[in-house]
Each structure stands twice: as structure tokens, then as C-alpha cells.
LONUTI-778757 format. One record per residue: residue in one letter; z, x, y of N, C-alpha, C in turn. Coordinates in Angstrom, 1 decimal. Layout:
BEGIN
+------+--------+--------+--------+--------+--------+--------+--------+--------+--------+
| resn |   n_c3 |   n_c1 |   n_c2 |  ca_c3 |  ca_c1 |  ca_c2 |   c_c3 |   c_c1 |   c_c2 |
+------+--------+--------+--------+--------+--------+--------+--------+--------+--------+
|    a |      Z |      X |      Y |      Z |      X |      Y |      Z |      X |      Y |
...
+------+--------+--------+--------+--------+--------+--------+--------+--------+--------+
REM end
This chain:
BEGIN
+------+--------+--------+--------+--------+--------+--------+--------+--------+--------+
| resn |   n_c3 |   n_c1 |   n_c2 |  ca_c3 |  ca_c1 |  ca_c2 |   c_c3 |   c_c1 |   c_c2 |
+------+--------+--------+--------+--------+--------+--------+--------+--------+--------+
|    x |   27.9 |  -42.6 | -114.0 |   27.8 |  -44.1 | -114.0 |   29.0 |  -44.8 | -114.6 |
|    x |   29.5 |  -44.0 | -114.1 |   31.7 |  -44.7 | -114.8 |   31.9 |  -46.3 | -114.8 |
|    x |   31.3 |  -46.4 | -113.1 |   31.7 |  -48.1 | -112.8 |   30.4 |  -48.9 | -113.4 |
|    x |   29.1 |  -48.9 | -113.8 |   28.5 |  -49.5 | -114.2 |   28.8 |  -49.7 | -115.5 |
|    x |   29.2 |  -48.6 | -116.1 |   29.7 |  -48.8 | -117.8 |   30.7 |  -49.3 | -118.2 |
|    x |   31.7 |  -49.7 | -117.0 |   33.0 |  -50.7 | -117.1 |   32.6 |  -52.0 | -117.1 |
|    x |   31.4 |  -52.1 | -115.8 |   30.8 |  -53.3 | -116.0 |   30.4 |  -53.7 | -116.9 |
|    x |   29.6 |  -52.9 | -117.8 |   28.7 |  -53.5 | -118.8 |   30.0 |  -53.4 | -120.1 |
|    x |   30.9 |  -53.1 | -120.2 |   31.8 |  -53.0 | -121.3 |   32.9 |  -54.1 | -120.5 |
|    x |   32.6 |  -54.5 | -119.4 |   33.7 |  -56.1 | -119.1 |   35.1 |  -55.6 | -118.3 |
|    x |   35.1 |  -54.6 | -118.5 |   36.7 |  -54.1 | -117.8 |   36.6 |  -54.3 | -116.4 |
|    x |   37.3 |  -54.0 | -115.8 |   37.3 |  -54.7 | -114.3 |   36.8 |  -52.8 | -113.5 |
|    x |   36.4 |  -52.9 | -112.2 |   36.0 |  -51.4 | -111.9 |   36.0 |  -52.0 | -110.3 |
|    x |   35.8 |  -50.4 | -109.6 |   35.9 |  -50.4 | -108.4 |   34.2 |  -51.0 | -107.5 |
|    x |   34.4 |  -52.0 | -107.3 |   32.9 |  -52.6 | -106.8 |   32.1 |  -51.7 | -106.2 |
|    x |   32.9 |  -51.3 | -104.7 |   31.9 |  -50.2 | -103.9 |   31.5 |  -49.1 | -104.8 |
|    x |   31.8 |  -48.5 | -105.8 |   31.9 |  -47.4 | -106.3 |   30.7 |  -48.0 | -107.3 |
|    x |   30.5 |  -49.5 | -107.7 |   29.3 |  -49.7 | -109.1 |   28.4 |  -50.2 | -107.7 |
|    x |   28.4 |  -50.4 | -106.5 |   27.1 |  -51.0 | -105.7 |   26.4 |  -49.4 | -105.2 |
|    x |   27.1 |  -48.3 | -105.2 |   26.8 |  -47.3 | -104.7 |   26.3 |  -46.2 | -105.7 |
|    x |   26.9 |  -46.7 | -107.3 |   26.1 |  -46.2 | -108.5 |   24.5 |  -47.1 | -108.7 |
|    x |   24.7 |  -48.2 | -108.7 |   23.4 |  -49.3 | -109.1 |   22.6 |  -48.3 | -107.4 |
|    x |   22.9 |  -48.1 | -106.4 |   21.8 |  -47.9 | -105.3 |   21.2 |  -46.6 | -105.9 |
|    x |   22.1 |  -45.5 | -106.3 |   21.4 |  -44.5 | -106.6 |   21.0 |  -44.8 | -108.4 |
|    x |   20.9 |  -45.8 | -109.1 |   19.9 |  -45.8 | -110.2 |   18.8 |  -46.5 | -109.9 |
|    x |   18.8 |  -47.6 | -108.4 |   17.8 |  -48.1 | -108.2 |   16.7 |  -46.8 | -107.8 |
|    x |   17.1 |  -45.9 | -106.8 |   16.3 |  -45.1 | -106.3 |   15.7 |  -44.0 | -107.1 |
|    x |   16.6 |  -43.9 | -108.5 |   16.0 |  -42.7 | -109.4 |   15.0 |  -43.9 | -110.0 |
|    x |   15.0 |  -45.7 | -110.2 |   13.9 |  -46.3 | -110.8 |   12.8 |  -45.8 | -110.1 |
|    x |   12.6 |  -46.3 | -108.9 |   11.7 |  -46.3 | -107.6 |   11.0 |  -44.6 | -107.8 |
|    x |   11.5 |  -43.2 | -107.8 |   11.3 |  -42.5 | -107.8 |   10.2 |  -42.2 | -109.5 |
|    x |   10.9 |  -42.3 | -110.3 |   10.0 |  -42.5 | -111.5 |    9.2 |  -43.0 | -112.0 |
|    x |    9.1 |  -44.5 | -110.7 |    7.8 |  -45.3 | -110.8 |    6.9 |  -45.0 | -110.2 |
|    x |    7.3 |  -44.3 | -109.4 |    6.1 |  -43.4 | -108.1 |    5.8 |  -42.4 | -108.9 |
|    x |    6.4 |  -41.2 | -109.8 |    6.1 |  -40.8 | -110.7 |    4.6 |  -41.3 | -111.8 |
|    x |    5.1 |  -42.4 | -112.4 |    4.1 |  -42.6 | -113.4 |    3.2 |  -43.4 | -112.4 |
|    x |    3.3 |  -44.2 | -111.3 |    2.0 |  -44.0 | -110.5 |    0.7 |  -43.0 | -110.4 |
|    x |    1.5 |  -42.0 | -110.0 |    0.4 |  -40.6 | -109.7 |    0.1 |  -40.7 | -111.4 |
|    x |    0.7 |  -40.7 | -112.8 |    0.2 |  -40.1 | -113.7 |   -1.9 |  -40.8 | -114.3 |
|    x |   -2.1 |  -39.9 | -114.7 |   -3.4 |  -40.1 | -115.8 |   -3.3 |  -40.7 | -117.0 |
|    x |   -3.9 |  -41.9 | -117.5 |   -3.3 |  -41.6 | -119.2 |   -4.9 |  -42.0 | -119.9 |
|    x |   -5.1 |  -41.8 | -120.6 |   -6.4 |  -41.9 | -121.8 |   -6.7 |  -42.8 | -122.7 |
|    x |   -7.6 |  -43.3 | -123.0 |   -7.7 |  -43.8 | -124.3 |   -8.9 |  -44.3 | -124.8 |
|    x |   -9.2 |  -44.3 | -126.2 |  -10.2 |  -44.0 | -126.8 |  -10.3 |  -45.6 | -127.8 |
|    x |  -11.5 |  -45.9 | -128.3 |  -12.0 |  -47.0 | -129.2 |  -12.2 |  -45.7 | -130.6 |
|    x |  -11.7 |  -46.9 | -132.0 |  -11.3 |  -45.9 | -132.7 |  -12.6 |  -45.2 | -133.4 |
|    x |  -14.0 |  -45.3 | -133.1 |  -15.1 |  -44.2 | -133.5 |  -15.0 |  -43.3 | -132.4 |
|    x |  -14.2 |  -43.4 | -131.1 |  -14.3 |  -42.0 | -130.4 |  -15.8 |  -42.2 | -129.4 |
|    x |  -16.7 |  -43.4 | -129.0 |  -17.3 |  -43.5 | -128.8 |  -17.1 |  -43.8 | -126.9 |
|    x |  -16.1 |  -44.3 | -126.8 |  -15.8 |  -45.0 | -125.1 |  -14.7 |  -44.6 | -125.4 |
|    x |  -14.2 |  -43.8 | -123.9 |  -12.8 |  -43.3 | -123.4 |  -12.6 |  -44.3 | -122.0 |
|    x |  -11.5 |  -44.5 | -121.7 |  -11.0 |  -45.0 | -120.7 |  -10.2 |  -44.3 | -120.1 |
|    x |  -10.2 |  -44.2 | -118.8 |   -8.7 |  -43.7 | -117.9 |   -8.7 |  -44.1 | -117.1 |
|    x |   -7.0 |  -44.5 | -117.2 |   -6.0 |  -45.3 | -116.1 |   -5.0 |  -44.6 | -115.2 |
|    x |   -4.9 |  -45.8 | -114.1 |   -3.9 |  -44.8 | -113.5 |   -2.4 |  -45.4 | -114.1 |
|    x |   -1.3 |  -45.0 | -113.9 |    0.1 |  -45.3 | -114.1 |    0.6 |  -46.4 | -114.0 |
|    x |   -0.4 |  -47.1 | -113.0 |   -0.1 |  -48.5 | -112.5 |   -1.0 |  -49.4 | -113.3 |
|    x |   -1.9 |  -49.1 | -114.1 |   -3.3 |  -49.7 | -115.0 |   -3.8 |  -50.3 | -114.6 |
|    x |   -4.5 |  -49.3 | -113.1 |   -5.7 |  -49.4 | -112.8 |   -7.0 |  -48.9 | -113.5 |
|    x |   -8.0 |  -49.2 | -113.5 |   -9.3 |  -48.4 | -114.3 |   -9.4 |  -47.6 | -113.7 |
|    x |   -9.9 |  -46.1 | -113.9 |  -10.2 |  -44.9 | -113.1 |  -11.6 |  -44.8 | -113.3 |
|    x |  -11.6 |  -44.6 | -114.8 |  -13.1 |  -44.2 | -115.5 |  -13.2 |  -44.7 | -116.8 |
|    x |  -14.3 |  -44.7 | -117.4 |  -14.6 |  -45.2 | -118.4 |  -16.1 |  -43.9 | -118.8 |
|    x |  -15.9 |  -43.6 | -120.0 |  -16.7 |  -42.7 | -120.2 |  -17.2 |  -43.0 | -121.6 |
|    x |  -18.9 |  -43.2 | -121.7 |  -19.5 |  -43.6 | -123.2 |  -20.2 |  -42.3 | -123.6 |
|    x |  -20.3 |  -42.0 | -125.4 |  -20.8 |  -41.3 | -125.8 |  -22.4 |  -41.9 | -125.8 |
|    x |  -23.6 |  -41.0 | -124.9 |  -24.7 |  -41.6 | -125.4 |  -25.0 |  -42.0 | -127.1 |
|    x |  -25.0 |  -40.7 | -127.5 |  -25.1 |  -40.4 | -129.3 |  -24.7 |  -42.0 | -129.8 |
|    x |  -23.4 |  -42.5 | -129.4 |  -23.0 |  -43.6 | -129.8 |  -23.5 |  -44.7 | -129.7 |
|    x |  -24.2 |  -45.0 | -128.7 |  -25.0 |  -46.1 | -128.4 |  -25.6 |  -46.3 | -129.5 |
|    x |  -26.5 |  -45.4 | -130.2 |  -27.6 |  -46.2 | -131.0 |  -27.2 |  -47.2 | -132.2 |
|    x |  -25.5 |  -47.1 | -132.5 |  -25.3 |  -47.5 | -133.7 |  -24.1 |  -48.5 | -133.1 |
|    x |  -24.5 |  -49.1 | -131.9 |  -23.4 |  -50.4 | -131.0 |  -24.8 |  -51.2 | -130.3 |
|    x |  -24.8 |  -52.9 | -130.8 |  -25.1 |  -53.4 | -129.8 |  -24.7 |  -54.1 | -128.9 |
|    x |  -24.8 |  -54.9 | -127.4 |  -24.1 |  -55.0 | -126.7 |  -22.4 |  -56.0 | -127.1 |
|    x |  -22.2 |  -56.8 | -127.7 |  -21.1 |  -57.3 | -128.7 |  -20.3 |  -56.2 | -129.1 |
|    x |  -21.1 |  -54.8 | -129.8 |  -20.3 |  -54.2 | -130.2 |  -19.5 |  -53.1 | -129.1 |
|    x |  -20.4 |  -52.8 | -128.4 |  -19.7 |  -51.8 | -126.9 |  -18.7 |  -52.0 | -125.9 |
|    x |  -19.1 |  -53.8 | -125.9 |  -17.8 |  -54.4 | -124.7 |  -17.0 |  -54.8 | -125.9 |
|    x |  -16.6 |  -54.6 | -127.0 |  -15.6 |  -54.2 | -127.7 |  -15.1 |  -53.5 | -127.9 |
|    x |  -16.2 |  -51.7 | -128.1 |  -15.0 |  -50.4 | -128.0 |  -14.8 |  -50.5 | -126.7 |
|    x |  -15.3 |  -50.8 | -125.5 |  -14.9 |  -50.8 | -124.1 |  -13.5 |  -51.3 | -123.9 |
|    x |  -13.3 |  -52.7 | -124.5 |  -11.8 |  -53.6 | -124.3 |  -10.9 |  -52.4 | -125.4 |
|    x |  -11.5 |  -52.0 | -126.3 |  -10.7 |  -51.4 | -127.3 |  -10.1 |  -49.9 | -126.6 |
|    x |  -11.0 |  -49.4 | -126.1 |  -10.5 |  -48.1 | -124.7 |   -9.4 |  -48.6 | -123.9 |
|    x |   -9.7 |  -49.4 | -123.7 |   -8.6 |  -49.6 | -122.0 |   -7.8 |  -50.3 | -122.7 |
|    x |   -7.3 |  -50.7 | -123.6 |   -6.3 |  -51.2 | -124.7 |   -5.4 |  -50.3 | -125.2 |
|    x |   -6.1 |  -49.1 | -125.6 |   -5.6 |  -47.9 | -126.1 |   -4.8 |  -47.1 | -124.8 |
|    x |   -5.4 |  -47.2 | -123.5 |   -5.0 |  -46.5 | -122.6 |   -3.8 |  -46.8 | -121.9 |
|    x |   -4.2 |  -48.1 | -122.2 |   -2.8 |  -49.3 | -121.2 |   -1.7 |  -49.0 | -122.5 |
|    x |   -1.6 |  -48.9 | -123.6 |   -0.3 |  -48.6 | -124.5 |   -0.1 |  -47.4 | -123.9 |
|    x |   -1.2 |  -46.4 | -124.1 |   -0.2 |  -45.0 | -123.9 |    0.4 |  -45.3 | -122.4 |
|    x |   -0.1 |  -45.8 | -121.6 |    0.5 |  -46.4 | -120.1 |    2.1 |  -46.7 | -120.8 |
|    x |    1.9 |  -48.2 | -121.7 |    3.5 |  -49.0 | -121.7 |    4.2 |  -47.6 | -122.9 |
|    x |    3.9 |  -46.5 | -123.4 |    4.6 |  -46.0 | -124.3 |    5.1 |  -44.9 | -123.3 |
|    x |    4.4 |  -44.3 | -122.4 |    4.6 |  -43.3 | -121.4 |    5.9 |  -44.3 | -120.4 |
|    x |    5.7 |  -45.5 | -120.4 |    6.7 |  -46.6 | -119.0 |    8.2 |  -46.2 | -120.1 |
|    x |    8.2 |  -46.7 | -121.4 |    9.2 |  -46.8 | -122.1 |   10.3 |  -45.3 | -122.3 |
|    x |    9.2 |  -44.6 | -122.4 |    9.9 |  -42.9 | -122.5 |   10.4 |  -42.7 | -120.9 |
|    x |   10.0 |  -42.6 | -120.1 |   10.5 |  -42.4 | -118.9 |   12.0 |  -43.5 | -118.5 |
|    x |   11.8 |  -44.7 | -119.2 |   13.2 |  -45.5 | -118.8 |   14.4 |  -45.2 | -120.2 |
|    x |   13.7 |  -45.0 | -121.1 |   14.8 |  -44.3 | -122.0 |   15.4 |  -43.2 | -121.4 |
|    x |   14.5 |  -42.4 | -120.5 |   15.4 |  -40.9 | -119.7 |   16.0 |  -41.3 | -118.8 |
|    x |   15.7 |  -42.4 | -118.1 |   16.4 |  -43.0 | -116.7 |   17.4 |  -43.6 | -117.1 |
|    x |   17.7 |  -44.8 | -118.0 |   19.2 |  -44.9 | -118.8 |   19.9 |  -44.3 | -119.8 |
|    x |   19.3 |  -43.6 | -120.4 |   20.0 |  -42.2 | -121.4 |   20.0 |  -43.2 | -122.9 |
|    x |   20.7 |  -42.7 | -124.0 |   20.8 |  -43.2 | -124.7 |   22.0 |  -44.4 | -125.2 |
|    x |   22.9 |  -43.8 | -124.2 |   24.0 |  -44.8 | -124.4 |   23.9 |  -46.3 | -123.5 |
|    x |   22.8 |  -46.3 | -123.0 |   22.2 |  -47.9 | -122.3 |   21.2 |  -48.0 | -123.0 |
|    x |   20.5 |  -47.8 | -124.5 |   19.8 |  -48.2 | -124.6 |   20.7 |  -49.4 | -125.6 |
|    x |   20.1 |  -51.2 | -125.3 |   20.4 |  -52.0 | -125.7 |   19.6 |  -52.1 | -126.9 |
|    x |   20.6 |  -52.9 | -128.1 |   19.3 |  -53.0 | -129.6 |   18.6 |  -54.3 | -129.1 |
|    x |   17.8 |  -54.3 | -129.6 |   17.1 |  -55.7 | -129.5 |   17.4 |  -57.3 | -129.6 |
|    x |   17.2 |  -57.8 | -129.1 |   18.2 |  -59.1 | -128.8 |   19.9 |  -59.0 | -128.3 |
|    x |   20.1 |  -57.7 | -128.2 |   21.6 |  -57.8 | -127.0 |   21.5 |  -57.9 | -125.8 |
|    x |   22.5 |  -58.4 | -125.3 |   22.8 |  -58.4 | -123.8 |   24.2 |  -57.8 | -123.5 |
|    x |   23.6 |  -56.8 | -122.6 |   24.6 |  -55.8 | -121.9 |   25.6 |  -56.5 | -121.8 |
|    x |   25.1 |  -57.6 | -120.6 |   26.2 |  -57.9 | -120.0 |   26.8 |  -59.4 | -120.6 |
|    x |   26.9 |  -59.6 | -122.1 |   27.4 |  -60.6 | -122.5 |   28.5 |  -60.8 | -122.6 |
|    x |   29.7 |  -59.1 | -122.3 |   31.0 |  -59.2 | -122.8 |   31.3 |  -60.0 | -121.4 |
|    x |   30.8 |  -59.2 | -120.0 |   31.0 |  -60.0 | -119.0 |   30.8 |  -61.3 | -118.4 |
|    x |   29.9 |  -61.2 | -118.8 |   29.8 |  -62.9 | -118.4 |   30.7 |  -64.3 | -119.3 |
|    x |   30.9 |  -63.6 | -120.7 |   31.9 |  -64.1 | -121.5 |   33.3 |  -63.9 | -121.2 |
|    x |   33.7 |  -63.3 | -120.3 |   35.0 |  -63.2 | -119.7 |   35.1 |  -63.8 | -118.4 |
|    x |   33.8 |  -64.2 | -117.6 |   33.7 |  -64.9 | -116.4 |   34.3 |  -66.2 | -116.8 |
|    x |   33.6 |  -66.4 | -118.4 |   33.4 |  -68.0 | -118.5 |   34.9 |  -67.9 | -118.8 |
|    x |   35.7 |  -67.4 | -119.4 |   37.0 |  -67.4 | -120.1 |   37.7 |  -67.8 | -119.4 |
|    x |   37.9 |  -66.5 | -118.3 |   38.9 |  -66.4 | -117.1 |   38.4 |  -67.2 | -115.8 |
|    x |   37.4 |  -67.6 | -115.5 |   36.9 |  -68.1 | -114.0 |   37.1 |  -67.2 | -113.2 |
+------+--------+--------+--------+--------+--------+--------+--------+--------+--------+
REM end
């Protein structure tokens, strides 16, 4: 990714060569998303009483209650561990999305928080016109 990292570091690069890098990181995105599509992920209300599972995309699949647990939830309390399941599941969903794009940009694209990549560039747009 030579020409994308001149871009993002402002230096000037060969365009066809950063539109032909960006097409094949678009396609490793697309590929990875179809990825965590197909995946399963889980999650639980914190007595362990209602499980949830989603798909990749956070759809509901299932939702699974402990009878045993009922007796000590009434309904207030259940459509709470209920929302609290599929809360738990949808994180491990966005913590599973996050690991997968940390592997898809590596470590030297990951940006700190409140930076922008492409500030050196656009700061030299504004400079130079």
C-alpha cells in the first residue's frame, strides 16, 4: 500500500497505482464483511439467565431463557435481561467488526483518536491549491 501511505503522509504518488491499491482494499473490506456476515456471536444478561444470538450483520437469530430463572424475574425484570442479552451480543458483534478492521489496516493505519489521516493532505491542498 506504498501509494496510499504517500497519500496519507501528503507526498505526492502515482494516482493509477493509489486507485488500484484503494480497489484492492476496497475488495479485501467487502470480503471481510461477507466474512463477519456468515459469523455467530453470543451474549448473555449478567445472571446468565437469557442468551442472545446474532448474526454478523445484528440480526436476532435466537434468544434462549433459563426456565430455573424465571421464578426470580418478573416481566420488567426479563425484557431487561432480554435487552441486556442482545446488548451484550451486539458488542461482541462491534468488538469482533473492530478486530477484523484492525487486521484489514494493520497497525500502522491505525489512527489515535481524534486524528485525521488525511490532515497533512488536505493541509497542503489548502497551502498550495
Amino acid at each position: 500500500m506504498k501509494e496510499i501511505k504517500a497519500f496519507a503522509e501528503g507526498r505526492e504518488g502515482d494516482v493509477t497505482g493509489l486507485l488500484r491499491e484503494i480497489n484492492e482494499w476496497t475488495g479485501a473490506l467487502n470480503r471481510t464483511m461477507d466474512d463477519l456476515a456468515r459469523e455467530r456471536l453470543e451474549g448473555a444478561d449478567e445472571r446468565g439467565i437469557v442468551r442472545a444470538k446474532i448474526s454478523g450483520t445484528g440480526r436476532l437469530l435466537g434468544l434462549t431463557i433459563d426456565s430455573r430463572g424465571l421464578n426470580d424475574l418478573d416481566h420488567v425484570q426479563l425484557a431487561a435481561a432480554v435487552m441486556e442479552a442482545v446488548g451484550a451480543a451486539r458488542a461482541a458483534m462491534g468488538d469482533r467488526l473492530t478486530e477484523l478492521m484492525s487486521d484489514l489496516v494493520g497497525p500502522e493505519w491505525s489512527a489515535q483518536p481524534g486524528e485525521d489521516p488525511l490532515a497533512s493532505h488536505i493541509q497542503r491542498v489548502l497551502r498550495e491549491g
